[in-house]
SERO-4910 file (N, C-alpha, C, O; in steps of 0.05 Angstrom, whole numbers):
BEGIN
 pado doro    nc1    nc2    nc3   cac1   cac2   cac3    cc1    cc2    cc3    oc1    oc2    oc3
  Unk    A   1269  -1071   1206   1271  -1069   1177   1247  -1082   1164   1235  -1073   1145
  Unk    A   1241  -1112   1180   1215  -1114   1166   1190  -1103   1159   1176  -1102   1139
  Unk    A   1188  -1091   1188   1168  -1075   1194   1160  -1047   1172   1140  -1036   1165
  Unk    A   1192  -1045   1164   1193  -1013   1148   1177  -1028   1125   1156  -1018   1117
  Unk    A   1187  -1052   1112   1184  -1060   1081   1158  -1066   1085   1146  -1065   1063
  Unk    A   1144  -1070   1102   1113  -1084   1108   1094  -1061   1101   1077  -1061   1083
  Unk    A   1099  -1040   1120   1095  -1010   1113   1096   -995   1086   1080   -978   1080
  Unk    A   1120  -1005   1070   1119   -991   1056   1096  -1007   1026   1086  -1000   1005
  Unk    A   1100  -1032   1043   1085  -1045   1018   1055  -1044   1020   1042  -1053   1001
  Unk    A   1043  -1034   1045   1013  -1032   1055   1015  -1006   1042    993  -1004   1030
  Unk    A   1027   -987   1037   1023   -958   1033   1024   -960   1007   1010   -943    996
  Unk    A   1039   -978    987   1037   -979    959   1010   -991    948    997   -980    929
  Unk    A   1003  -1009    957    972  -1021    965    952  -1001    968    937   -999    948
  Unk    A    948   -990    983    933   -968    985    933   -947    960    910   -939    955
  Unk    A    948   -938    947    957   -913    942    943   -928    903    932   -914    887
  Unk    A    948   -954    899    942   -969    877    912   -973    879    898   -971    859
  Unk    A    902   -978    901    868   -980    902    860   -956    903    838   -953    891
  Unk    A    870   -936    913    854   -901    913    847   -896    881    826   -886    872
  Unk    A    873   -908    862    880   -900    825    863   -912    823    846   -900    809
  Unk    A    855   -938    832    834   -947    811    804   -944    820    785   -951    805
  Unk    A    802   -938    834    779   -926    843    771   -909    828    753   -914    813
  Unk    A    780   -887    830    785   -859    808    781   -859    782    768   -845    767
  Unk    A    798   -883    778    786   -895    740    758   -903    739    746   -889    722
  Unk    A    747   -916    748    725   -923    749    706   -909    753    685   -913    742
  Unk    A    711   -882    775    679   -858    772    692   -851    742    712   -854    728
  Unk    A    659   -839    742    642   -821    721    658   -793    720    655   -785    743
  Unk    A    671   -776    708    676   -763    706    651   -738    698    637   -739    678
  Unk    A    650   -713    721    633   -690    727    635   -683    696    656   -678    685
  Unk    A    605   -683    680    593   -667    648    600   -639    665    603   -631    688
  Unk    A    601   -626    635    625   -598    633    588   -584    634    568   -596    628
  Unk    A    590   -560    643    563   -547    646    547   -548    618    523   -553    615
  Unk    A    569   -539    598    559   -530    576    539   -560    555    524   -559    536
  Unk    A    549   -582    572    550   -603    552    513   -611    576    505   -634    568
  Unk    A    500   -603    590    476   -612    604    457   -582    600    436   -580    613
  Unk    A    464   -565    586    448   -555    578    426   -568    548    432   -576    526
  Unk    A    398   -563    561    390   -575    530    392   -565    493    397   -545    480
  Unk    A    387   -588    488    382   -568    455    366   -551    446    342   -553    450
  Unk    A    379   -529    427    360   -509    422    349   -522    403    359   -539    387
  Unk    A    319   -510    409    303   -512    388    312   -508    356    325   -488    353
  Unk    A    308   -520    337    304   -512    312    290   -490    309    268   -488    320
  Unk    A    299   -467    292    286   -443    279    280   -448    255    294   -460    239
  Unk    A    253   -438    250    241   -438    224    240   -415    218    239   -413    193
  Unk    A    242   -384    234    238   -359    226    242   -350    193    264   -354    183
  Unk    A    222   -340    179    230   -337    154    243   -302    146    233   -280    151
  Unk    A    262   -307    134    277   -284    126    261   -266    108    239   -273     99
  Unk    A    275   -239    105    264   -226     88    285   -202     79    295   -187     96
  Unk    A    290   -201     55    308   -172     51    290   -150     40    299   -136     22
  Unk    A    268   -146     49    256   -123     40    246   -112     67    241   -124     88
  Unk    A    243    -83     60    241    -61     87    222    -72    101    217    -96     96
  Unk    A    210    -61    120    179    -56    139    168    -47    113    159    -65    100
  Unk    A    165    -24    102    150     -7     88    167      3     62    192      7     63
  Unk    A    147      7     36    162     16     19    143     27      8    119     20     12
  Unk    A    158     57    -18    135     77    -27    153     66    -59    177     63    -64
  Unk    A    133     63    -71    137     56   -105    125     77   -131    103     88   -130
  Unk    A    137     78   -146    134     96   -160    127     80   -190    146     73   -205
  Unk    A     96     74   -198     95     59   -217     85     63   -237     63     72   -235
  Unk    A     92     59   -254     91     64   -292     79     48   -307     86     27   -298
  Unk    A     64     43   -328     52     29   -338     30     27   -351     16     47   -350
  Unk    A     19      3   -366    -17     -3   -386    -34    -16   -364    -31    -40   -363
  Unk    A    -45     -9   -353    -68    -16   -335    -65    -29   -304    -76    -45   -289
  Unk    A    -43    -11   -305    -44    -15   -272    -71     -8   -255    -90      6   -261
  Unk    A    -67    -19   -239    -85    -16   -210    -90     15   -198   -110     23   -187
  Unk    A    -65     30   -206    -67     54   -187    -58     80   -211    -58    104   -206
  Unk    A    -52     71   -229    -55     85   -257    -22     93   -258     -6     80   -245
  Unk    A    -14    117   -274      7    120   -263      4    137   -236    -12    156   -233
  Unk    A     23    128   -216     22    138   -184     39    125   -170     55    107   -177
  Unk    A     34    135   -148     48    122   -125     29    103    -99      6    107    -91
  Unk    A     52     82    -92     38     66    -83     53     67    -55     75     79    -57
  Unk    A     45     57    -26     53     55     -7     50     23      1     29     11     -2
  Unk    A     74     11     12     66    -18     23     70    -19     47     76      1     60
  Unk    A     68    -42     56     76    -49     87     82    -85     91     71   -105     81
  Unk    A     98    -83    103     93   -120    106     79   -124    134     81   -106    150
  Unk    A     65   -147    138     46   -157    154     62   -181    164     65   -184    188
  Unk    A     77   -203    142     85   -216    152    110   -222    128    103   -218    104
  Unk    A    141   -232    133    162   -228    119    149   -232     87    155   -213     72
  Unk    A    133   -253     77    129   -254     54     95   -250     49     81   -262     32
  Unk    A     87   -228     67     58   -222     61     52   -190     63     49   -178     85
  Unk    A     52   -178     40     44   -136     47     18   -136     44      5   -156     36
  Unk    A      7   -113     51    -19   -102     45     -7    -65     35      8    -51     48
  Unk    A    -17    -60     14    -15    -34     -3    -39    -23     -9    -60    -36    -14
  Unk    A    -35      3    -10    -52     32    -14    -38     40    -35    -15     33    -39
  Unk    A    -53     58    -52    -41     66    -82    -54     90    -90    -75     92    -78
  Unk    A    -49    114   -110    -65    124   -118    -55    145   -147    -34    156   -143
  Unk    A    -62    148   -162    -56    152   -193    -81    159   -211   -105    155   -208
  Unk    A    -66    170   -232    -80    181   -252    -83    152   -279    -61    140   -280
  Unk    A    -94    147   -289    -81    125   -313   -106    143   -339   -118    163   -331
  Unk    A   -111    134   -370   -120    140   -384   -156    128   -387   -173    126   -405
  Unk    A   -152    121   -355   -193    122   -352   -197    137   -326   -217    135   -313
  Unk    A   -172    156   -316   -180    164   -302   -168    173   -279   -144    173   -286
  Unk    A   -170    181   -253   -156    178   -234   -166    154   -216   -189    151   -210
  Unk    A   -148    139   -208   -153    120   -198   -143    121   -160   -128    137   -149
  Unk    A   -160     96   -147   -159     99   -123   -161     67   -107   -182     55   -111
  Unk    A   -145     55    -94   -156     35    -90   -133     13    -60   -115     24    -47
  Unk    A   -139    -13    -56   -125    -20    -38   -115    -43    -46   -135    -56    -53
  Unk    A    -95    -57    -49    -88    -87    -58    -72   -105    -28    -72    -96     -5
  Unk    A    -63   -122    -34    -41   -148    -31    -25   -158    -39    -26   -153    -63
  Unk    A      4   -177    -32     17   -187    -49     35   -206    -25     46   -202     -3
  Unk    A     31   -238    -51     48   -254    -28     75   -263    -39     74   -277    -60
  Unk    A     95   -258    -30    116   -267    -43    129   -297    -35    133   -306    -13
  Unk    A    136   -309    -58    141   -336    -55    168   -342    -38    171   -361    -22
  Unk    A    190   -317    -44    217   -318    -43    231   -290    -26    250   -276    -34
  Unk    A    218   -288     -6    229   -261      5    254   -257     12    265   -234     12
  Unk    A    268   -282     21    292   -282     34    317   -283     14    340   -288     23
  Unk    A    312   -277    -11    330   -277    -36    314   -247    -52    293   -234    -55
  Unk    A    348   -251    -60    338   -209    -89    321   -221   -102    299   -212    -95
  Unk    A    319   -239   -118    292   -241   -134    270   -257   -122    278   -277   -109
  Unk    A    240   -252   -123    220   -271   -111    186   -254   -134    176   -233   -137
  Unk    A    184   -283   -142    158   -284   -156    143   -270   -131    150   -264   -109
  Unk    A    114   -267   -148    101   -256   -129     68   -261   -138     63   -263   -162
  Unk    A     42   -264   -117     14   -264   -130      3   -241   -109      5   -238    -85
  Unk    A     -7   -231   -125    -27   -213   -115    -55   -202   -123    -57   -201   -148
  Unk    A    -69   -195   -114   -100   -179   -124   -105   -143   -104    -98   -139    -81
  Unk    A   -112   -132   -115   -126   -103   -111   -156    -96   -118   -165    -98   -141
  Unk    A   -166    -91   -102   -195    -68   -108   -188    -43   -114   -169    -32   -102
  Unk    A   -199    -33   -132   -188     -8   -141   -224      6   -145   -244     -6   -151
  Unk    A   -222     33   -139   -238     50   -152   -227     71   -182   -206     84   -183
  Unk    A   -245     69   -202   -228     89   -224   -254    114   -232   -278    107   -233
  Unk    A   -246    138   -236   -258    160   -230   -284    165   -266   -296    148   -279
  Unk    A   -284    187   -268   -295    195   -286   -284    214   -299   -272    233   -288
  Unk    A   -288    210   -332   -289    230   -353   -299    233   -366   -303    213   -379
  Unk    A   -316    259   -376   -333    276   -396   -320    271   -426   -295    269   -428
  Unk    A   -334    268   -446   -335    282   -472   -300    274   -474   -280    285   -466
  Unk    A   -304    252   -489   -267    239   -497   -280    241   -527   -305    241   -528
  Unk    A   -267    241   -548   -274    252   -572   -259    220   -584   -238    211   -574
  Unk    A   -273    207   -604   -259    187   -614   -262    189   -645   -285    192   -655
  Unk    A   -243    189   -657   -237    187   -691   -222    160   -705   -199    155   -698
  Unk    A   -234    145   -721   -223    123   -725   -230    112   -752   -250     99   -758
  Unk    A   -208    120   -767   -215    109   -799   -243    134   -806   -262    125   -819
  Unk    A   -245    151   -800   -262    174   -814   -288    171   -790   -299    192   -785
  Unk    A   -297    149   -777   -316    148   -758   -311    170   -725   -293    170   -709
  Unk    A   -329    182   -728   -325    199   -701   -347    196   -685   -371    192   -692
  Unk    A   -339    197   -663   -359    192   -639   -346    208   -612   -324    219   -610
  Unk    A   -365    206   -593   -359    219   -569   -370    209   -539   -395    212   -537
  Unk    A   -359    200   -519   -359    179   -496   -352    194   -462   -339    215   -461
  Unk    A   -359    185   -445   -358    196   -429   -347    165   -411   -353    144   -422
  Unk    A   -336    165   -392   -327    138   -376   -341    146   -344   -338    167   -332
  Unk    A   -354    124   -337   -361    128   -301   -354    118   -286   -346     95   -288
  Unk    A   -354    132   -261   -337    115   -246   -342     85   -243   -365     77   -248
  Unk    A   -319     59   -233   -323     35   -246   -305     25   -212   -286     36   -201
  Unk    A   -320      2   -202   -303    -10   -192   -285    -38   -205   -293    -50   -224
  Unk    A   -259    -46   -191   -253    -65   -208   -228    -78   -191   -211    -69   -176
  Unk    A   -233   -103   -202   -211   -130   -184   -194   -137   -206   -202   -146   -228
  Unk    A   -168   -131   -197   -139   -138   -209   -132   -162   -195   -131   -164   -171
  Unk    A   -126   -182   -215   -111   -208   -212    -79   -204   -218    -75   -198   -242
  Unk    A    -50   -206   -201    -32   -189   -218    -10   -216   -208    -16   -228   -187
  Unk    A      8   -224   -219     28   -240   -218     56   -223   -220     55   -198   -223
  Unk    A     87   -239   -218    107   -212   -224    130   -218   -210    127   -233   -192
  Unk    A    153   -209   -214    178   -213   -202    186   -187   -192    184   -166   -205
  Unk    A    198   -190   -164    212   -169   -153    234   -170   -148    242   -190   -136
  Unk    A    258   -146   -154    287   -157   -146    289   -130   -136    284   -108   -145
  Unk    A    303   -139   -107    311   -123    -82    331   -129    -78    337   -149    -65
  Unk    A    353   -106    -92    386   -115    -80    387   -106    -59    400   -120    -42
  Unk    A    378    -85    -50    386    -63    -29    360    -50    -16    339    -61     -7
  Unk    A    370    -19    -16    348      0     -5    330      4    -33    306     11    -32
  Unk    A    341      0    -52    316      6    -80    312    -18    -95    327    -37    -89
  Unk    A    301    -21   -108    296    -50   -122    270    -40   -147    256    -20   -146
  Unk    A    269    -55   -163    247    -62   -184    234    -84   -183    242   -106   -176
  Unk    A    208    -77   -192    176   -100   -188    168    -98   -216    157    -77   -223
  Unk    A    173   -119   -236    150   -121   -259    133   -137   -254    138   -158   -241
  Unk    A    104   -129   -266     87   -144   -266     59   -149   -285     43   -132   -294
  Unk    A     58   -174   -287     26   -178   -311      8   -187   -295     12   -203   -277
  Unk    A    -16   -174   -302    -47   -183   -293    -66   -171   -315    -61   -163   -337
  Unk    A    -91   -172   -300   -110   -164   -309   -131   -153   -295   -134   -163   -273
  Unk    A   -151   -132   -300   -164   -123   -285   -197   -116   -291   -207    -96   -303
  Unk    A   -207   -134   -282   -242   -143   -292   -259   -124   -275   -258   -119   -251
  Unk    A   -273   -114   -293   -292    -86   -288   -316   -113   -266   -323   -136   -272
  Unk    A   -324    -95   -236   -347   -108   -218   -370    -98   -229   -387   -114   -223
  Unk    A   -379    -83   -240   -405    -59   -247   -405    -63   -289   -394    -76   -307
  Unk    A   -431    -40   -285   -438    -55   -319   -424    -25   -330   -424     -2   -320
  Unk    A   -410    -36   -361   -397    -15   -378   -398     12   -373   -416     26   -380
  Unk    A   -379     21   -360   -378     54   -363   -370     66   -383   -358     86   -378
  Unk    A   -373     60   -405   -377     80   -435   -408     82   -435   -426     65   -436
  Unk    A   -406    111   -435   -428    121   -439   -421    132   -475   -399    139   -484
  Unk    A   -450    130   -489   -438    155   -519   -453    170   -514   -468    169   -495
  Unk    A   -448    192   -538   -461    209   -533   -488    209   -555   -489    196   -575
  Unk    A   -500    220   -549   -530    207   -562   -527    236   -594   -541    240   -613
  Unk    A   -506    246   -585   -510    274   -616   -493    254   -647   -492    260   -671
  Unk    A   -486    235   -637   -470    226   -654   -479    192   -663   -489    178   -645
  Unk    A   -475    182   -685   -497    158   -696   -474    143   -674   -454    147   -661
  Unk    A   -501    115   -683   -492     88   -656   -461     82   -665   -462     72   -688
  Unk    A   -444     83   -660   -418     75   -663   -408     44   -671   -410     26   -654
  Unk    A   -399     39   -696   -400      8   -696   -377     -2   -682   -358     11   -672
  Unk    A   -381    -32   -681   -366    -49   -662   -337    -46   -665   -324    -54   -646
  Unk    A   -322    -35   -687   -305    -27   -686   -293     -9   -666   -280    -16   -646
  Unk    A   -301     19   -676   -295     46   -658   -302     30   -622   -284     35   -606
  Unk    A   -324     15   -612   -338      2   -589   -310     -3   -578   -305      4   -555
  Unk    A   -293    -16   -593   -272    -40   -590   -250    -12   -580   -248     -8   -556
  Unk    A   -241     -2   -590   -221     28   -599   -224     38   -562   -206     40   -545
  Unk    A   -259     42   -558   -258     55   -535   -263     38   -518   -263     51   -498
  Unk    A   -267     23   -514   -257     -4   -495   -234     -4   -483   -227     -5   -459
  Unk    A   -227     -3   -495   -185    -12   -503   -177     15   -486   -159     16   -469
  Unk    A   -191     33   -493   -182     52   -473   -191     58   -437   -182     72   -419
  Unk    A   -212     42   -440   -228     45   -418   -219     32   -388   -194     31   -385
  Unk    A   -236     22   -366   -220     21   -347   -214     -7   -344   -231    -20   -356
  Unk    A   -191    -26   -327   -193    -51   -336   -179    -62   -360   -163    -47   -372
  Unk    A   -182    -85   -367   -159   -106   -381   -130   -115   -384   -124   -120   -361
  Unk    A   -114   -120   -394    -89   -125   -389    -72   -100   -370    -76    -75   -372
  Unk    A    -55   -112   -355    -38    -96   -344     -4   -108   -351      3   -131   -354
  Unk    A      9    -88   -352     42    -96   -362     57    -65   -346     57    -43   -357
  Unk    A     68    -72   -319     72    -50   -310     98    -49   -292    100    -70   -279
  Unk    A    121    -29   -289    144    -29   -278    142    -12   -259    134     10   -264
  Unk    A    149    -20   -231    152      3   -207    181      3   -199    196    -17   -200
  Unk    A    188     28   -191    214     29   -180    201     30   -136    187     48   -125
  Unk    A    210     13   -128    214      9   -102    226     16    -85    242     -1    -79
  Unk    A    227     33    -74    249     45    -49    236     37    -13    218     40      3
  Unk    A    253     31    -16    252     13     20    251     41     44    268     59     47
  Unk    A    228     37     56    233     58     78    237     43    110    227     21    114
  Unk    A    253     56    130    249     43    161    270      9    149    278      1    128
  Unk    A    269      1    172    290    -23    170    269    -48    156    277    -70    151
***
């Protein structure tokens, strides 16, 4: 009988040191928890297409009234091709535009364009009883253009103000049948010529994802 209780109390002994043993390891990290951390993403969003063709309207745009083609280069950086008729001409040329806010419907925007603008013969000018007669040549010229764009979807609208400073010297030509035109009428066909303020609305349609 002793022998049994001796036994059984060596075996309770044992069975109490195996438990605490057991308490004491480290318990095996779960796989998921020794994998490392991901990196932080900075990737910047954008809700506007790869490419978009614009249809733009307006006082001294870049590409006259016409159509323009874009592309993005990088989420908030395009490069655009354009080409239009405006009231100095038919126009031709290539721009930029960086947007501040791509990853939201609305985002300011800066941009500049080179533009070429064409030629016209014999424009007839009348003003307060003064008549004269002008011819425009071709003109190169750098647009400074600022502007907000809102892209809900696949179509969106871009207004925008700049201005656009003639590279080459005055293309008003007069015409030599008619007396020197004073600084008035000068001013009249200026105003029409290629260059100065722009105030212009495109409708935007998103092409490709």
């Amino acid at each position: 009988m002793k022998l049994v209780t001796i036994a059984a109390i060596g075996g309770l002994v044992s069975l109490c040191s195996v438990a605490s043993y057991g308490q004491t390891q480290q318990l095996p990290i779960a796989p998921e928890a020794q994998l490392p951390a991901k990196p932080q993403e900075y990737a910047l969003e954008s809700t506007y297409r790869t490419s978009s063709l614009s249809v733009v309207l307006g006082w001294g745009t870049p590409y006259g009234w016409g159509l323009e083609y874009s592309h993005l280069l990088q989420p908030n950086w395009d490069v655009n091709v354009g080409l239009g008729v405006g009231i100095s001409g038919g126009k031709i040329g290539v721009g930029t535009r960086y947007y501040l806010s791509p990853e939201r419907k609305f985002s300011p925007f800066f941009g500049a364009n080179l533009v070429r603008s064409g030629r016209i013969d014999n424009i007839e000018l009348d003003v307060n009883g003064e008549h004269t007669e002008y011819s425009i040549r071709p003109n190169a010229l750098l647009h400074l253009r600022s502007g907000l764009r809102w892209q809900p979807g696949h179509v969106g609208l871009m207004g925008t103000l700049g201005y656009g400073a003639r590279l080459s010297n005055d293309p008003i030509v007069y015409s030599t049948s008619y007396p020197t035109p004073s600084p008035m009428l000068r001013n009249w066909a200026n105003s029409f010529g290629p260059g100065g303020i722009e105030i212009s609305l495109a409708l935007v349609i998103g092409l490709g994802r």
